[in-house]
N, C-alpha and C positions, 0 to 999 in steps of 0.2 A: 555676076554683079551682086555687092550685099543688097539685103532689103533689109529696111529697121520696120518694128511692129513694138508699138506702145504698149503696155500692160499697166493700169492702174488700178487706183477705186483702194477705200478706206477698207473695204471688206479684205483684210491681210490674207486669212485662211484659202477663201475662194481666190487672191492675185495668187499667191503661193501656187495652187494646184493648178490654176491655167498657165502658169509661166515652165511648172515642171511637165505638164502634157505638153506643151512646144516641143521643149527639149527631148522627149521621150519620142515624139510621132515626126519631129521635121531633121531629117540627118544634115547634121554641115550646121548647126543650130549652137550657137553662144548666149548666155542670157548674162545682163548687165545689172547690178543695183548698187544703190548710194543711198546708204540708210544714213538718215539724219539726227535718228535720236540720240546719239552722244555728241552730237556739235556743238552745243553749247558748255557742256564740261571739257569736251577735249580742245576746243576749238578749230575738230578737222572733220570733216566726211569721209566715213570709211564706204570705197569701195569693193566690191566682188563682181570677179569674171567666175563663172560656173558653166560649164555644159552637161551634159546627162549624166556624164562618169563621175562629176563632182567638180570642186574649187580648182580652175585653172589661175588664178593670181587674186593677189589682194595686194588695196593701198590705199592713200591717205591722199586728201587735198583741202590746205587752209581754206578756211572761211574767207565769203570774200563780202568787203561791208557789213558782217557780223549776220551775214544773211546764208543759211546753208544752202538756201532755192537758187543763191546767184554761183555758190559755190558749182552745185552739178553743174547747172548751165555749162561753167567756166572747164568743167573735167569729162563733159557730158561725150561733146564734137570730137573732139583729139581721140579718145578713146575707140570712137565708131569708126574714124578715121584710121586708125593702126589697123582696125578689122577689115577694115577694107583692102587696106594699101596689102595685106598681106593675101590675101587672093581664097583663104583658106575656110571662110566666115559663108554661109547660104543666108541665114538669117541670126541678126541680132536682136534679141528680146530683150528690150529696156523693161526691167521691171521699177515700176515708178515707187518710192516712199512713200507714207501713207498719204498726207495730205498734197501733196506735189498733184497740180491739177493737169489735165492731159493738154489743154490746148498750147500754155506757153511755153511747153517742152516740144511739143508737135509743130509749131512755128520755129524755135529754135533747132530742131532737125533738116527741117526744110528750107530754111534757108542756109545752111551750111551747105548744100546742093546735097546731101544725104536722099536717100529714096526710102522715104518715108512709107510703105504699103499696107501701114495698120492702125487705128489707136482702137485699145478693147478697156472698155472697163470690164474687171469681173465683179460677179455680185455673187451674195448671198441672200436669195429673197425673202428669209424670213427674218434678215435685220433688216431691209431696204424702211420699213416706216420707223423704228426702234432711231435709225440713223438720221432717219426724214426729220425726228420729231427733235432730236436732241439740238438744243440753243445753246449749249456750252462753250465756251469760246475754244479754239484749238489748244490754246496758252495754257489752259485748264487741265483737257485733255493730255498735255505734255503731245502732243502733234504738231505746233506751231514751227513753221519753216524759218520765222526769223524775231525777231525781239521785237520788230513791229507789227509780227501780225496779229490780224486784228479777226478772221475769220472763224466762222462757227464749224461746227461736227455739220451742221442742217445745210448752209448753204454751200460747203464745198463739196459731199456730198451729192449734194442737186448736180452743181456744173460737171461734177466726173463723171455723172450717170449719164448727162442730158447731151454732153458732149458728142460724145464716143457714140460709130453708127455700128459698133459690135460690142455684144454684151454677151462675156460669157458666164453662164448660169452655172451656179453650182447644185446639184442634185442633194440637197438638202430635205432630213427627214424633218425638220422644224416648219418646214414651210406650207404652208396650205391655200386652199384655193383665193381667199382674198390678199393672201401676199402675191400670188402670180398674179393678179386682177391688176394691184395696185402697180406693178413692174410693168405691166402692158399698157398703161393707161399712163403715164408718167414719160413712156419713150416708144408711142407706137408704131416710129419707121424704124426702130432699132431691127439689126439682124441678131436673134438672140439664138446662142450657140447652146449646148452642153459643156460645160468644164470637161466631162469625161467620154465626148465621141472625138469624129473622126473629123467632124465640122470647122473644130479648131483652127487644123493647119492649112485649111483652106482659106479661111477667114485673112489667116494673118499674111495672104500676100495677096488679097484681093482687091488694094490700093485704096490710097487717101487724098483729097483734094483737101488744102490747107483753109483757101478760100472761101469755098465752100463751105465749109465746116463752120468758117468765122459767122460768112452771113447764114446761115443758118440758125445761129443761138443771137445774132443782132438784134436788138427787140422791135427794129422795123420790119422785118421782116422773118421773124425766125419762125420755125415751124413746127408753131404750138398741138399740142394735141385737138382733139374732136371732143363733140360728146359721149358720150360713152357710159354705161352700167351693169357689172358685171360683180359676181358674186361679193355683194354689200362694197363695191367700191364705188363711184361714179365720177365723172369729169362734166363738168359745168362749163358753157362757153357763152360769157355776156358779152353782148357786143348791143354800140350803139353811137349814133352821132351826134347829137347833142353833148354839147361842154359840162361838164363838171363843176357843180359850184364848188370853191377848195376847202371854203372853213365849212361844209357840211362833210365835205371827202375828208377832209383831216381828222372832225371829231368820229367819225365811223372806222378809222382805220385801224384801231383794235380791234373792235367785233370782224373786219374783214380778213386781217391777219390772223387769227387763231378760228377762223369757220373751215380750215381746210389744211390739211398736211401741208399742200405745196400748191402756190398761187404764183404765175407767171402773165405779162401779158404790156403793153402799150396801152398810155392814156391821155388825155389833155385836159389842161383847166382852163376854165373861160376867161382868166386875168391873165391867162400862159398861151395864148394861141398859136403862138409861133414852136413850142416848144414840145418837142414830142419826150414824154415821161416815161420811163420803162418802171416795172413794176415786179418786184421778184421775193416773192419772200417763202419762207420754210422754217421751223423748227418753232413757231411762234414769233420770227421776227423778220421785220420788213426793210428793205431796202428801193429808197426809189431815187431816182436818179437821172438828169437831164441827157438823153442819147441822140443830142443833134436838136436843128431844126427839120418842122414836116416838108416835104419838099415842095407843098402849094403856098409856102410861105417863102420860096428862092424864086430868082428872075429865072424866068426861059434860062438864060445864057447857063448858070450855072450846073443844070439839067445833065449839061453833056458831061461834068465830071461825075457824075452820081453812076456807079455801079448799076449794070444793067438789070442785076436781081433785085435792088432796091426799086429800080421803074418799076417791074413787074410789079411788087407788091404793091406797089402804093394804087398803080392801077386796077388792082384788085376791088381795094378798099375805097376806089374815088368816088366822093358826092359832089354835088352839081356846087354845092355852097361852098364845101369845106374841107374841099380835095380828099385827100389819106391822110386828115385829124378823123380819127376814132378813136373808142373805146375799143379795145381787146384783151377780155381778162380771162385767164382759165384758173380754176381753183379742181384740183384731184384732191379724194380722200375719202377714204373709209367712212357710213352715215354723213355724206354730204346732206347740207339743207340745200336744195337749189331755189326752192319756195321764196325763203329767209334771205339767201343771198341776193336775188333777184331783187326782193323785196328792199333789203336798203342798199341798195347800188343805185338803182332807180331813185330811190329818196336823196342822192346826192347829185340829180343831174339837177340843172337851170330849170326852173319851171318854166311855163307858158310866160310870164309874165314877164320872167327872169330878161328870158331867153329874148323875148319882142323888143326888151330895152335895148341891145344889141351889143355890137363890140365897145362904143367906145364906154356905158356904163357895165361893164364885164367890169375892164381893165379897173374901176374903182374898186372891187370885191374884197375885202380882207381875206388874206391870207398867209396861215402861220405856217404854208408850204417856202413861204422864202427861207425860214432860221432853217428847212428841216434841208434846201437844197444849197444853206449856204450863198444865197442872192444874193 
C-alpha cells in the first residue's frame, strides 16, 4: 500500500536534503514537487517525479483561479493516485514549494482516502529566528502562492514549523546553542530527527492524524509551549482570568508584538465575553482574530456537537464564574523580558473597580478592537 509523507518548510536547502535522504534510505521511494515560482510568468506549475536515480517525468498544470496553491491541490491527488494504482510506489515524498503550508495539503491528502503517514518540516536552525523575524510580505519575497496573498516570510513560517509533529534538523555548522534553545522552545512535543541519520525513514511512516493535527494548533485548545529557559532563550506563559480592558489591550499591542520573536495564545475582552480571540503574531506583526464562541457562553444542548478535545480543554481551563474564558498567551525569544511583559499584560486587565461594575458596564467599554476584527 502507498504511504504519502509531507516534506515542507521555507528552509529550501534542509527540505531538499531531507526529501533526498528518503529517497536514498527508503527503497520503492518516489518524491514529488510543484514548484511555483514560474506561475505567474508561465501561467502553469511545473511538476517533477524524481527517485534516487534521478527525474523520472516532468509536466505542466494550468493555474487554476490565478492561484498556483489551487493549481497543486488540483494535480496534487491524480498524480499520488497513478502511484498508487500502479502497485510499484512504497512511499511517495511530496516535496511541498516554499511557502505551500503543510496542513491544507495534508487535509487534501487525506481526504482523497490517500494514507497520509507523515508531515515533516525540515529546518535549518540557524535561520529558524532570521525567518521568525522577517515581516516581508511573501509577494515581496517573490514566494506568494497566489496574486492574493497576503502572508509574511514570519507567520508562515511559524504554522510550517508549528504544524508538523516531525522536524527534520539539518546538521548545520551556522547553528549554535541558542538556535537549538529557540527550536526546542518553539515546538516542544515535536519529534526532531537528523536530516542525515537513520531516523528519518522511520519518521516518515510513522503515521498522521489530520484531526488532530487541526485541534492541536486550534487556539482553543492547541498545545502551546511551557515555561522554559535555556541558553539566552526563554518561553513566557501568562495566563489569567480576569477580562481585558480592550482600548488598554489595543494601545499596548505594539510594545506586546515586538517584546518576543513569536507570541501565540487565547484571549477575551470584557466588551467580547462571548468571544474567544486567538492571538498569533511573529516577525513584528499581529494577527488576531475571532475563533468561535467560549463554550460557557452555548446552551448545554449544543455541548454535544463540540469536539471531545475541545471539552477537555475547556475543562482544563474552567472557573467557577467564567467557565474556559481565559487569558493564554505564550511569548518565546531570545532576551525575553518576562518582568516587563508580565508587567503590561496585567496593566491591561479590568481593575478592581473595573471588574465590580460587571458585565453589563463592560459591554459599554470602547473599543478600537471592532475596525481591527472587522465588527
Amino acid at each position: 500500500m502507498l504511504s504519502v509523507a509531507l516534506v515542507g518548510g521555507l528552509h529550501s536547502d534542509a527540505r531538499r536534503a531531507a526529501v533526498d535522504r528518503l529517497l536514498a534510505t527508503v527503497p520503492g521511494s518516489v518524491a514529488l514537487h510543484h514548484d511555483l515560482a514560474t506561475a505567474p510568468e508561465t501561467g502553469t506549475v511545473a511538476r517533477v517525479v524524481r527517485d534516487a536515480t534521478g527525474t523520472l517525468s516532468t509536466g505542466d498544470t494550468p493555474l487554476v483561479n490565478d492561484c498556483a496553491c489551487c493549481a497543486l491541490r488540483e494535480d496534487l491527488v491524480p498524480e499520488l493516485e497513478r502511484l498508487r494504482d500502479s502497485g510499484l510506489t512504497r512511499l511517495a515524498v511530496v516535496e511541498l514549494w516554499d511557502s505551500v503550508e503543510p496542513k491544507a495539503m495534508a487535509e487534501v491528502v487525506a481526504a482523497a482516502g490517500l494514507r497520509l503517514t507523515a508531515v515533516i518540516t525540515a529546518v535549518d536552525p540557524a535561520l529558524v529566528l532570521p525567518y521568525l523575524g522577517n515581516g516581508d510580505d511573501l509577494a515581496d519575497a517573490g514566494l506568494a502562492a497566489a496574486a492574493t496573498d497576503r502572508r509574511t516570510v514570519a507567520d508562515t513560517w511559524a504554522r510550517q514549523l508549528e504544524y508538523a509533529p516531525v522536524l527534520a534538523v539539518l546538521d548545520s555548522p551556522e547553528a549554535d546553542d541558542e538556535d537549538r534553545a529557540l527550536l526546542a522552545q518553539l515546538h516542544p512535543t515535536a519529534h526532531r530527527v537528523p536530516v542525515e541519520g537513520d531516523g528519518l525513514a522511520a519518521a516518515a511512516f510513522a503515521g498522521f492524524d489530520v484531526e488532530a493535527a487541526a485541534a492541536a494548533q486550534h487556539p482553543a485548545c492547541a498545545l502551546l509551549p511551557q515555561e522554559a529557559d535555556a541558553s539566552g532563550v526563554a518561553t513566557f506563559v501568562w495566563r489569567h482570568h480576569r477580562p481585558f480592558h480592550p482600548a488598554r489591550l489595543y494601545a499596548a499591542l505594539e510594545d506586546l508584538t515586538c517584546a518576543a520573536a513569536r507570541s501565540r495564545g487565547r484571549f477575551w475582552l470584557a466588551d467580547k465575553p462571548d468571544t474567544l480571540l486567538a492571538w498569533d503574531a511573529a516577525g513584528g506583526a499581529l494577527c488576531v482574530e475571532s475563533a468561535g464562541p467560549w463554550l460557557a457562553s452555548l446552551p448545554d444542548a449544543a455541548w454535544e456537537m463540540v469536539p471531545p478535545v475541545r471539552r477537555a480543554a475547556a475543562a482544563l481551563d474552567w472557573h467557577p464564574e467564567h467557565g474556559d474564558r481565559c487569558q493564554h498567551l505564550v511569548f518565546t525569544s531570545p532576551g525575553l523580558d518576562r518582568e516587563g511583559l508580565a508587567e503590561v499584560l496585567g496593566s491591561c486587565l479590568l481593575t478592581d473597580a473595573e471588574y465590580a461594575a460587571g458585565r453589563e458596564a463592560w459591554q459599554a467599554l470602547a473599543s478600537d478592537f471592532d475596525t481591527l476584527l472587522e465588527v
